[in-house]
Structures are given as structure tokens and as C-alpha cells.
C-alpha positions as CSV (number, residue, x, y, z in Angstrom):
1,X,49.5,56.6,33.8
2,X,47.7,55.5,36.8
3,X,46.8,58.2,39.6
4,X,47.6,57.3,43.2
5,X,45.3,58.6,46.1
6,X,46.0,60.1,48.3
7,X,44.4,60.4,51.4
8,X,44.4,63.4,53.8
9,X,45.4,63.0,57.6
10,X,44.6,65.4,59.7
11,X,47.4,67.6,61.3
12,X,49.0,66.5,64.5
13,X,47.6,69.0,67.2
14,X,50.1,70.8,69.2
15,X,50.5,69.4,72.7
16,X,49.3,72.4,75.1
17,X,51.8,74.3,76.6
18,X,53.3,73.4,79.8
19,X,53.5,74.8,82.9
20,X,55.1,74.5,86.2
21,X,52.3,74.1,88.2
22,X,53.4,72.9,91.3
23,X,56.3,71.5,90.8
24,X,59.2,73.0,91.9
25,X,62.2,71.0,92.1
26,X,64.1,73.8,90.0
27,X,64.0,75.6,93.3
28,X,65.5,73.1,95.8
29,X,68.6,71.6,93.5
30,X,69.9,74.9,92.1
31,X,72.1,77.8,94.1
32,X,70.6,80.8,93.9
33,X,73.2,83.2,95.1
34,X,70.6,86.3,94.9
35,X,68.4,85.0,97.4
36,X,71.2,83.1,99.1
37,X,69.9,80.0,98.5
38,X,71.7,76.6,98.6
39,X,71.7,74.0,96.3
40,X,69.5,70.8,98.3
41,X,67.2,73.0,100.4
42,X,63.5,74.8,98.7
43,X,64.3,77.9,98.3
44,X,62.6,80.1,101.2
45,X,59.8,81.8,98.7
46,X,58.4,79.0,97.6
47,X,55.1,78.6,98.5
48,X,53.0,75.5,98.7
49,X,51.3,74.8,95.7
50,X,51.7,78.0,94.2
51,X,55.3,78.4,93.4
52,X,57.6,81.4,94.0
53,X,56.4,84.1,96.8
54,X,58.6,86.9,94.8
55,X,57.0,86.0,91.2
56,X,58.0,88.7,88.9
57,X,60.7,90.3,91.3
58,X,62.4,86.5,91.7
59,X,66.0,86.6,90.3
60,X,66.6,86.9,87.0
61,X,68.6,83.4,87.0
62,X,65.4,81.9,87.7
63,X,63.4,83.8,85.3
64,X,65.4,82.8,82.3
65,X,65.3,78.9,83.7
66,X,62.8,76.3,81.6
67,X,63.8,72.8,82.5
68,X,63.9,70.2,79.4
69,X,60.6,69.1,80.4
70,X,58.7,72.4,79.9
71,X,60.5,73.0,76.4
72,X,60.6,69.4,74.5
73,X,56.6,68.6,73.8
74,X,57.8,64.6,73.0
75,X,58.9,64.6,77.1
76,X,55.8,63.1,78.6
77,X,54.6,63.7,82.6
78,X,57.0,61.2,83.0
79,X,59.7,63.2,82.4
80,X,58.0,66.4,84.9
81,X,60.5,67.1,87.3
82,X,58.7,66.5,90.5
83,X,57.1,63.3,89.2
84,X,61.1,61.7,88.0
85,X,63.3,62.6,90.8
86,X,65.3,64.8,88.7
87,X,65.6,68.7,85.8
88,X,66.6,68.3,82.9
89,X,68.5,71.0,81.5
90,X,70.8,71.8,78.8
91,X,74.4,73.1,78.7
92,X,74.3,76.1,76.9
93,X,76.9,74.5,74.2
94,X,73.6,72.3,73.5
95,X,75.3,68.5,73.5
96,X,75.3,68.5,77.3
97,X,72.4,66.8,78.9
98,X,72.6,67.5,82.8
99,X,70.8,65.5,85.3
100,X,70.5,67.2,88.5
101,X,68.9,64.8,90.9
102,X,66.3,65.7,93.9
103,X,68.6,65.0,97.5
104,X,65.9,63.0,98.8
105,X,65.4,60.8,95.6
106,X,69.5,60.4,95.0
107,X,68.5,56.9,93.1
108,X,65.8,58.6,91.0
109,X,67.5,58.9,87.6
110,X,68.8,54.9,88.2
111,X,65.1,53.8,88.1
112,X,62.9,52.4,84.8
113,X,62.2,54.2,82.5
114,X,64.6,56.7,83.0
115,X,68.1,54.6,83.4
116,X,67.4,53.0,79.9
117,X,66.3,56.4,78.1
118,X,69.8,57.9,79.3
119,X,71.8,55.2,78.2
120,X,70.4,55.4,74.5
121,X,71.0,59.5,74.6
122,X,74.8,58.6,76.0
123,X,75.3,57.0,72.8
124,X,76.8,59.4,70.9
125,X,79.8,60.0,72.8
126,X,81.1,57.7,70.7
127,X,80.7,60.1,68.0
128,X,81.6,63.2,70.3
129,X,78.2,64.6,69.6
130,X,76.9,64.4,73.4
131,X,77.4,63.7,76.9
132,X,74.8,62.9,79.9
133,X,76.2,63.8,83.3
134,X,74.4,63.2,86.2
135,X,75.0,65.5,89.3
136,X,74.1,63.1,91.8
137,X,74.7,64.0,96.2
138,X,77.5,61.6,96.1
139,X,79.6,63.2,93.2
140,X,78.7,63.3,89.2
141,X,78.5,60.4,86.9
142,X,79.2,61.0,83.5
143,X,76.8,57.8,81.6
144,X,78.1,56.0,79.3
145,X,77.1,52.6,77.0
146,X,79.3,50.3,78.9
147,X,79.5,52.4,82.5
148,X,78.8,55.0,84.3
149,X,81.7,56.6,85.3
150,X,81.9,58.1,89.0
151,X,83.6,61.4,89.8
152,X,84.3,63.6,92.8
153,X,81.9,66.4,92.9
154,X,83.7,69.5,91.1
155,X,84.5,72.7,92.4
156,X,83.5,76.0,90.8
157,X,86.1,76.8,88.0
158,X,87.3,72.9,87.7
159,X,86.6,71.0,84.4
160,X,84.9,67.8,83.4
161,X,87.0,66.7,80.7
162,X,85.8,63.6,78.6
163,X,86.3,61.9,75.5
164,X,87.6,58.4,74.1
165,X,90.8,57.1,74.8
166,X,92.5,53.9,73.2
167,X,93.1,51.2,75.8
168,X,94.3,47.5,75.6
169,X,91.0,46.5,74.9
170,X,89.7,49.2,72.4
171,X,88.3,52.2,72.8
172,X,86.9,53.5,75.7
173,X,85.3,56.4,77.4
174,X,86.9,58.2,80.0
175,X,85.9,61.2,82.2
176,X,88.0,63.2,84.7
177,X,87.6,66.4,87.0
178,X,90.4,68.7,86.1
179,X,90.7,71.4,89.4
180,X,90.8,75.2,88.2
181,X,94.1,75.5,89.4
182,X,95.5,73.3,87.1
183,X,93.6,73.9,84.5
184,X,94.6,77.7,84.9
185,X,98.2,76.7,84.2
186,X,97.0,74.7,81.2
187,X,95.6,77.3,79.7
């Protein structure tokens, strides 16, 4: 029997952990209702180039906060929010991807690389395994294959409903923005 070599590689090295530094887009496109902060504006602590002026008494919302680009080592400075236009962040069911885009960069998320990377990850709504919703100025666009389909912003309590739906022409995603009223009598 004939031995095979084998022949060692060495170990992939961690990537070094990540770290804010100064970016701090997190902090203009989120509400912070402890701080009374509005999503679209910097919040009022942040300081220039050194991030939050209430580190370690800052709100607990923003404590527990790590954009996608801070977690996922394989999301290059590309991906660093300041640097794209746009967080990345997780729904906490985990098949969620939400884009929530910088005000002053609303076309951010449309531009290369970006556009094509979220059109392969929106492939699997065909399989009901995730969805990529941007939350743009304008409204939300939940992205698709084919489209991207455009919706109204949503109020607190409403619900983004998706899913396939059979039309003359086959299968097809569809996306709609159920109020909280009506979803209340739904329910």
C-alpha cells in the first residue's frame, strides 16, 4: 500500500479584532429614545474622533449594539460602516439582513460592490431561508433576484409581510407593510 504525504499548512491566523474607531454611523441612523435621539441626526455625545462622550454610562441599547461588520471577520473595510454608506445588522430571528442606510449617502447600498453582494444574499427567499430589507430615507426595499420591491416606510407596530406568491407568470416575490391596526385584528 502506497503512503500519501501529507504536507502541513500552517493555521489560518485570526483576523484581529475589530473596533469602532471612529466610525460612528450606528449613532446617526438609529433612535435612541434614552438620549432622545432621532433616527438621521449624530447623536449629541458623539465626539469627533473619539466616539461616545457618555462611554460606559451610554444607554444600554447602544451597549449591546455590534453592527455585522464588527462581528463577521470574512466582512472586509469594505463592508465598515462609515466607509459603505450603510450597518449592517441582524434581526434577532437571524434570517433578516437589515440595511440601514446613512441620510446623506441614500444611494450607498445601490453602488458596486455592495448592490451585487445583496442580491446573491437575497437569494434564498426563494427557499424562505432569508430576506434583505433595506431601510432607505425614501421608504424600505425589501431585495430580491428579479426586483427590489419598494414600500412605504412602516410605522411602529406595522408588519413587513413577505413571501412567494403564484402569479400568471410563475412564482414571484412579494412584500407588503401590514399597519398595526390591522394586523391587531388579525391576530
Amino acid at each position: 500500500m502506497a503512503h500519501a504525504d501529507t504536507v502541513s499548512t500552517p493555521a489560518r491566523q485570526r483576523a484581529p479584532l475589530k473596533a469602532c474607531g471612529d466610525c460612528n454611523l450606528c449613532c446617526k441612523v438609529y433612535d435612541v429614545e434614552d438620549v432622545g435621539k432621532k433616527a438621521g441626526t449624530l447623536c449629541q455625545h458623539t465626539r469627533e474622533s473619539v466616539g461616545c462622550g457618555i462611554w460606559g454610562l451610554h444607554p444600554q441599547m447602544c451597549q449591546d449594539f455590534k453592527c455585522l461588520w464588527l462581528k463577521h471577520e470574512d466582512l472586509n473595510g469594505l463592508w465598515r460602516p462609515d466607509t459603505a454608506g450603510f450597518v449592517l445588522r441582524l434581526e434577532p430571528n437571524g434570517t433578516t439582513l437589515n440595511i440601514d442606510v446613512d441620510p446623506d449617502r441614500p444611494d450607498a447600498w445601490l453602488k458596486h460592490p455592495y448592490y451585487n453582494q445583496l442580491k446573491l444574499w437575497s437569494e434564498g427567499i426563494y427557499r424562505s431561508e432569508n430576506l434583505v430589507v433595506v431601510y432607505a430615507p425614501e421608504g424600505l426595499y425589501v431585495v430580491t433576484p428579479e426586483e427590489d420591491l419598494f414600500l412605504r416606510k412602516p410605522r411602529r407596530g406595522d408588519i413587513l409581510e413577505t413571501g412567494m406568491e403564484m402569479t400568471l407568470f410563475g412564482p414571484r416575490p412579494f412584500a407588503r407593510v401590514i399597519p398595526a391596526a390591522q394586523a391587531r385584528l388579525r391576530a
